[in-house]
N, C-alpha and C positions, 0 to 999 in steps of 0.2 A: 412453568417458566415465567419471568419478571416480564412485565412490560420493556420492550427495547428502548422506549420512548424516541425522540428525534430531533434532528436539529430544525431552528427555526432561523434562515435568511432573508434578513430586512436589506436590501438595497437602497443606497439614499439616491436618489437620480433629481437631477434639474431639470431634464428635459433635453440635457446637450450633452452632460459629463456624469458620472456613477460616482460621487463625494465621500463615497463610505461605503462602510458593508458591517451591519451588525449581526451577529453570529451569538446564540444564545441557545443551548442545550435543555433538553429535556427526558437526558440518559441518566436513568436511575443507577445510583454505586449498588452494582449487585453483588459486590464483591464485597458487603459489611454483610453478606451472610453468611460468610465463610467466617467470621470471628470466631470463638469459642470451641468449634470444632475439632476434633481428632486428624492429622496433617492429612493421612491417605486418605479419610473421607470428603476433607476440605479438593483437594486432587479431583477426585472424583464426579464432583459439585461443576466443578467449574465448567466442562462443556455442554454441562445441564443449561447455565446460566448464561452462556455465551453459544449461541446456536451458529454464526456468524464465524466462517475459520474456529470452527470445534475442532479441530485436531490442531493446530499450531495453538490455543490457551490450553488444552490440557497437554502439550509437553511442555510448555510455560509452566504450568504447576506441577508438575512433575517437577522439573528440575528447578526450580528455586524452592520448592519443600525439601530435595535430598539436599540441596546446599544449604538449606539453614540445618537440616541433622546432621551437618560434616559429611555427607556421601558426596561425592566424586561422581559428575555427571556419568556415567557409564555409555560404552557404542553401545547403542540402540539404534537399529538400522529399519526397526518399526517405526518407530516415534518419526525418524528421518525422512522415510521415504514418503511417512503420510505427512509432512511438513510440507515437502516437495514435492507431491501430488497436488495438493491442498490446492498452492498455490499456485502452481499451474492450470488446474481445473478453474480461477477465479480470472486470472490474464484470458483463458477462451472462451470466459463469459462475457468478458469489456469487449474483447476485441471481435468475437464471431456473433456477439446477438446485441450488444449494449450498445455500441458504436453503431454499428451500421444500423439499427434502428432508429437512434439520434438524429444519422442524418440523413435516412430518408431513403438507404441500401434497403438489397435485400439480405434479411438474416439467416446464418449459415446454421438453420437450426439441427438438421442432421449431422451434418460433419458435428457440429459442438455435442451432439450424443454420443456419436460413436469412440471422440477421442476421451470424455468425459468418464464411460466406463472404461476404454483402452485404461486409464489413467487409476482408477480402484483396482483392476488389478494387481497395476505395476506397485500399487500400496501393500499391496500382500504380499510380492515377490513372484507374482503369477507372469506377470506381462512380458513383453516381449517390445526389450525398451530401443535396440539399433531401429526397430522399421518402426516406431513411433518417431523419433528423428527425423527418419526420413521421411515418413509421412508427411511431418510439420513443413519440414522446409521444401519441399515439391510442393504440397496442395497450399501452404500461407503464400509461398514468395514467387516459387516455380523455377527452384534453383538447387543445387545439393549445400550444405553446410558449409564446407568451407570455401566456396565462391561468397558465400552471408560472411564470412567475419572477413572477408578484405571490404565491406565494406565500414570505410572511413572516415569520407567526410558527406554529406550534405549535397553534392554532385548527385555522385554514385545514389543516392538514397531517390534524389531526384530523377534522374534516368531512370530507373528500376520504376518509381511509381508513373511515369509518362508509357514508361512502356508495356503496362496493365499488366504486367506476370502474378499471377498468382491472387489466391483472394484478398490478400489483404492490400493490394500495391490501389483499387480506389479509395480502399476508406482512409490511408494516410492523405492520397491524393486529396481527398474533400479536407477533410481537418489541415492539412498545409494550405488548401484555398483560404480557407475559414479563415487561419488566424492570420494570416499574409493580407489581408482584408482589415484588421480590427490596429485601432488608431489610438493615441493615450494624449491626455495635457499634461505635459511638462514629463520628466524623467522617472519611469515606475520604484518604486522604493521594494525589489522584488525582497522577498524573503530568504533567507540564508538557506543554502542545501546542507541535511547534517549530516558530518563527516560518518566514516564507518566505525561507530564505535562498538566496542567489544564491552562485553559486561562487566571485566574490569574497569573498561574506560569511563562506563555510567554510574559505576561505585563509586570509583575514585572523583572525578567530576562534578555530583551530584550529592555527596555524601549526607552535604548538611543540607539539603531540600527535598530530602524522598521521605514528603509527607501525604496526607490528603490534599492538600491543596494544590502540592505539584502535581499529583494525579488527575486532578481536575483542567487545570491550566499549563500545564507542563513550560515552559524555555529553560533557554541556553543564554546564561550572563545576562537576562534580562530583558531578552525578548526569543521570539518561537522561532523554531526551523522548521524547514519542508522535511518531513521522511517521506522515503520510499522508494521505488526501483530505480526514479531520478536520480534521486541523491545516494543511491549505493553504488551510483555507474556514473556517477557525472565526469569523472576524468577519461571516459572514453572517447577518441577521438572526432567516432560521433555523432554523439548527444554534445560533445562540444559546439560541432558544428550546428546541428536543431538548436543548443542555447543562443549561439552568435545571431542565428538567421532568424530564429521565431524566439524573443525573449519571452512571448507572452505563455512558454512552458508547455502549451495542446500537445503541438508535435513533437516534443521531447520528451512527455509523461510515457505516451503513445508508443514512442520506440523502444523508450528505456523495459516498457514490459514485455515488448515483442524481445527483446533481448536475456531477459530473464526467463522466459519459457524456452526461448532457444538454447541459453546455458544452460536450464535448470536437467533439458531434454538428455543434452549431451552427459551431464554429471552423473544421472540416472544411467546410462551407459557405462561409466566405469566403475558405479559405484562407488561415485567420490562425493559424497553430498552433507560431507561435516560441514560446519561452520554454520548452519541457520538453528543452530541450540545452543546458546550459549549459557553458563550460572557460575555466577563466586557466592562463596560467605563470608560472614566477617564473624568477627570473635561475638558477638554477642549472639546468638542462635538467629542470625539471619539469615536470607538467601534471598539471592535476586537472578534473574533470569532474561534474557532477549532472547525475543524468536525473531527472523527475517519472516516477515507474511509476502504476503502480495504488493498492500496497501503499506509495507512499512515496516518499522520495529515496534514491536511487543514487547513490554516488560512488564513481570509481575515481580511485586514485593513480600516477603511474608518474615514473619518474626513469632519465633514459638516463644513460650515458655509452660512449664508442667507441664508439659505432655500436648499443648494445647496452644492453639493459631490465637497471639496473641493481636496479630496487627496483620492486615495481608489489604493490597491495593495494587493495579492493572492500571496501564496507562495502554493506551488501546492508539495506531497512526491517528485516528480519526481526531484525538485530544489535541495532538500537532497539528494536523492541517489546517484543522477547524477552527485553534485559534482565534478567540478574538481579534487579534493581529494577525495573525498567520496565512498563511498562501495562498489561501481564498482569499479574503478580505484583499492583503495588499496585489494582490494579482488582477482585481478586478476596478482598486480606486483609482479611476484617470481616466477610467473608460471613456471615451468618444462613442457616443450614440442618441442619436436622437429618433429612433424607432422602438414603440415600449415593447412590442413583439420581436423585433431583433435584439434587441438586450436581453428579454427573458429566456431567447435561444444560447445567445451566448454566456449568458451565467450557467446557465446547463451542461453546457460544456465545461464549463470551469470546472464544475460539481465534479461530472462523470471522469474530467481527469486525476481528481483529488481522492474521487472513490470515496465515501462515507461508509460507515460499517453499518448505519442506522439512516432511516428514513430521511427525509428532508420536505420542509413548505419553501418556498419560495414568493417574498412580496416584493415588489417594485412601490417604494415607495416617493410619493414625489415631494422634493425637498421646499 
């Protein structure tokens, strides 16, 4: 397996204000070993090389390899439910052991086992997904399901964490302290949340930039968007309200997840869990592909010709967020802080709400 390599975050700091944030990668394209290959075993390769949501990049190549052969994504209710495992298995990793270690909880390291293999089951068709449900929303909130989706604004979200129900009602509690606390010079220039596009829409859209280099650096009209559970929910009434009251995004990355594992829970209940695989072709033997992960959309590119993976490249959330511009960087320039260890806390937090797919250093550098 390739070295993952990792991002490296240089913070410019004065002493008083965070002036910058330079963001520079050291993720090897492992995806230029997929060239010349035979397409099924290019398919194949690919959760070799991406250890990281191995089941959401190999239905990424699955289905942009049948769309550049002209196949017809097919129901695959394998490929689906280990999407939707996936990614749920990675929301009760932030939110049961990542989070609360952050900030200092204790970590729910057994519940995060028990639901973690609940959750491989339910990948096979074994589980037993109503009292997984339930489970979540008694033991996270201390409440049944649909008492959770009347909530809608920011109130309601507030009373619930004041009145400590459930495991998860202090760890928002801390991160709403946190970021209710944190101070900016002058008006945050936040980053764009990107709309829900469908793979026609990143075809059509993107047509004439889906090359290497927008794999590398990916935007939209000429600068990056946020992906991710934020930005596939942001019109919810609310993560509207977390937007209004904490722009600074902690406690609306936060929710937006706990809400995607609450959907994703409920979807796995009726067996309705289309729509995180999506692939078009176009006339010339291509295929392209979006997966909904955790951290974002997934898209792989691939273009055969004889027989053989002429061009194939992955833009992975972490390409968005991480951004040179992007939702790091502009999310953290303004910062007000003149404690170099309280800054290095709260860049961390920035990180762990952005979720990197790969390692990260972090320097404070003083301007």
């Amino acid at each position: 397996m390739p070295d993952a390599g990792k991002l490296l975050l240089r913070i410019i700091w004065d002493g008083n204000v965070v002036l910058g944030v330079e963001v520079k990668s050291t993720r090897p394209k492992a995806y230029r070993l997929l060239k010349g290959r035979l397409p099924d075993n290019a398919v194949q390769l690919v959760p070799l090389l991406y250890s990281v949501c191995g089941k959401a990049q190999q239905a990424a190549a699955f289905a942009a390899v049948s769309a550049a052969q002209g196949l017809a994504w097919p129901e695959n209710k394998i490929f689906e439910r280990g999407v939707v495992c996936e990614a749920m298995q990675e929301h009760l990793w932030r939110l049961l052991l990542d989070w609360p270690n952050r900030l200092g909880l204790q970590p729910e390291q057994q519940q995060f086992v028990r639901w973690h293999g609940a959750l491989n089951d339910v990948a096979t068709g074994r589980g037993d997904t109503v009292n997984l449900l339930l489970e979540l929303c008694q033991v996270l909130l201390g409440m049944g399901h649909e008492e959770w989706k009347q909530f809608d604004s920011c109130d309601k979200l507030s009373e619930w964490q004041n009145a400590g129900q459930g495991l998860l009602a202090p760890v928002l509690a801390a991160i709403d302290l946190k970021e209710s606390r944190l101070d900016f010079a002058g008006k945050s220039a936040a980053c764009a949340l990107m709309p829900r596009w469908t793979a026609i829409d990143v075809l059509q859209i993107f047509s004439n930039h889906l090359d290497h280099d927008f794999a590398a650096m990916p935007q939209h009209e000429g600068k990056p968007v946020e992906t991710g559970m934020l930005a596939h929910n942001q019109h919810m009434p609310l993560l509207q309200g977390a937007l209004h009251n904490r722009p600074g995004r902690l406690l609306a990355r936060v929710v937006a997840r706990l809400v995607d594992l609450l959907d994703s829970a409920e979807a796995l209940t009726h067996e309705n869990i289309k729509g995180r695989i999506e692939s078009v072709s176009a006339s010339d033997a291509t295929g392209l592909s979006v997966v909904r992960t955790a951290r974002g959309m997934l898209l792989h590119y691939v273009r055969i010709e004889s027989e053989r993976v002429a061009e194939y490249f992955t833009v992975a959330p972490t390409e968005w967020n991480f951004h040179p511009q992007g939702a790091l960087a502009s999310g953290l320039t303004g910062l007000k802080e003149s404690d170099a260890e309280r800054l290095m806390e709260t860049v961390k937090h920035y990180v762990l709400s952005l979720d990197p797919c790969v390692e990260y250093e972090i320097e404070i550098a003083h301007a």
